[in-house]
Structure formats: structure tokens, C-alpha cells
C-alpha positions as CSV (number, residue, x, y, z in Angstrom):
1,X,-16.8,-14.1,10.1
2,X,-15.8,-11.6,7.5
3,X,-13.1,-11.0,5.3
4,X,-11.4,-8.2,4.3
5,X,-8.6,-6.5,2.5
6,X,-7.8,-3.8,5.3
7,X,-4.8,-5.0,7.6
8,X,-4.6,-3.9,11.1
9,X,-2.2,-2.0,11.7
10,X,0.1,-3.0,14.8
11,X,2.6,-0.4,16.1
12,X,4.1,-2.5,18.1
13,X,6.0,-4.8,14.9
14,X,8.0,-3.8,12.2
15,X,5.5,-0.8,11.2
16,X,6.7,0.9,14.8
17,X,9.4,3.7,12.6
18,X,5.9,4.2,10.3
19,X,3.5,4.9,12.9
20,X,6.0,7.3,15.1
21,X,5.9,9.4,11.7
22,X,2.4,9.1,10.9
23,X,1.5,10.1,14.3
24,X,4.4,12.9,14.3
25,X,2.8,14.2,10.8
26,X,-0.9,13.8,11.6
27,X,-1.9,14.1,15.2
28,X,-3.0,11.1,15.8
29,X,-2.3,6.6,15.0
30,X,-2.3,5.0,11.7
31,X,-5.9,3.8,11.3
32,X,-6.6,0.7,8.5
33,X,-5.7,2.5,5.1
34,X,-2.7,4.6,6.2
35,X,-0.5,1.7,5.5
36,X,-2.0,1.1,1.9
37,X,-2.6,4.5,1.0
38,X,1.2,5.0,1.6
39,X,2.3,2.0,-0.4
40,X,0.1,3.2,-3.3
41,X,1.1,6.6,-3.1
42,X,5.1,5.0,-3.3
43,X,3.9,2.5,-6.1
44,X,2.4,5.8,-8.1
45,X,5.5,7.9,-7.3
46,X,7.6,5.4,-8.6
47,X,5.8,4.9,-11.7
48,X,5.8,8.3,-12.6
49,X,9.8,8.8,-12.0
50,X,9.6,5.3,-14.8
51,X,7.8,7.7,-16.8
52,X,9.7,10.7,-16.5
53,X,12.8,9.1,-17.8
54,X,11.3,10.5,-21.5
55,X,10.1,13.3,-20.5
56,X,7.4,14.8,-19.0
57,X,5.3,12.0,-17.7
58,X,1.6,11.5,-19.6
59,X,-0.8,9.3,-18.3
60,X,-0.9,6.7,-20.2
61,X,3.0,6.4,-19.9
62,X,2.5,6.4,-16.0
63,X,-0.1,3.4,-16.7
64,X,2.0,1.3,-18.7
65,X,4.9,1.7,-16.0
66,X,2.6,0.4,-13.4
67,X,3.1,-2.7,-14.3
68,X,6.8,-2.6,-14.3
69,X,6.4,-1.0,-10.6
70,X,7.7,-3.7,-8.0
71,X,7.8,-1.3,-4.4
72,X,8.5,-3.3,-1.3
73,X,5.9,-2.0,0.5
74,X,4.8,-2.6,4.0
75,X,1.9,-4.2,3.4
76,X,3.9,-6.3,1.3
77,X,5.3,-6.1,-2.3
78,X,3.3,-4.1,-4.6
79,X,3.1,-5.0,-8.1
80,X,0.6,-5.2,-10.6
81,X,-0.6,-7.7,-13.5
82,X,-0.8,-6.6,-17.0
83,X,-4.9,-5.6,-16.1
84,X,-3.4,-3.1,-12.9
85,X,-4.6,-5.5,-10.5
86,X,-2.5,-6.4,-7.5
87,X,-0.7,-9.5,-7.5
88,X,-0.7,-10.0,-3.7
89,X,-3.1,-8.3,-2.5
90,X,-3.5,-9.1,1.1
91,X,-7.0,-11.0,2.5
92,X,-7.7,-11.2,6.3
93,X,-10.5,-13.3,7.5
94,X,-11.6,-12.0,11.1
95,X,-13.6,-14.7,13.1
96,X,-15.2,-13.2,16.0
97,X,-16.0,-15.1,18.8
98,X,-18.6,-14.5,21.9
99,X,-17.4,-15.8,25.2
100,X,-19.2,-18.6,26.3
């Protein structure tokens, strides 16, 4: 048994519209980070367009928005505590079983 952040992802649920682009864009299916590496690339572009609002975004303006960031990702909402951690940060646990 192990447990893990990384969700599969299943093209055959709701994430169907993301994988048809993925695999149009890249050649190939989703593997186990696409999904969260596009909801934390949304969560940073949307903290940076909080940013912009006065200007030129800065970094440390871009790293106080994050915590105002609330994207409805699909891996689930993503929104972060006032350390930058991710409030609901999926777990899996994965039993693995050996046929008898």
C-alpha cells in the first residue's frame, strides 16, 4: 500500500474535454501531473492578473494574492492557507492486491 498525491487521470469522466486537448496539443494522454500542473499554472495566472490590478505585477504582490486565489480546478478547488500550502490537497491510497 502506498499513498500518494498524484491522481490518475481517467479520460473517460468529467476530465474527457481536457484530455482531447491535451492529447490534441501534445501528441500523446495526460499522464499523472498534467492535471495539477494545469491547475497550478491557472492558480498562478490568476494570481498574477490579482496582482496586476496595481500595476505591473512584483513577486511578492503575486505571493500575497495566492492566498486570495480560489480556482476551481479539476483536481479540485485550489486555494491556499496563509503559509501557501494547499488546503485540499488530494491523497490517494493505492492498495495493491496479488490474485490468490
Amino acid at each position: 500500500m502506498w499513498v500518494s498525491s498524484l491522481p490518475a487521470v481517467d479520460c473517460r469522466t468529467g476530465l474527457a474535454d481536457f484530455c482531447r486537448s491535451y492529447t490534441a496539443l501534445a501528441g500523446r494522454t495526460p499522464g499523472p501531473y498534467a492535471v495539477l500542473a494545469y491547475d497550478a499554472t491557472n492558480a498562478l495566472l490568476d494570481a498574477v492578473a490579482q496582482a496586476a490590478r496595481t500595476g505591473r505585477p512584483q513577486r511578492p504582490a503575486v505571493s500575497a494574492a495566492l492566498t486570495d486565489v480560489q480556482w476551481p480546478g479539476l483536481s479540485g478547488t485550489i486555494a491556499f492557507d496563509a503559509t501557501r500550502s494547499w488546503m485540499e490537497a488530494p491523497t490517494f491510497c493505492v492498495v495493491w492486491l496479488d490474485p490468490p
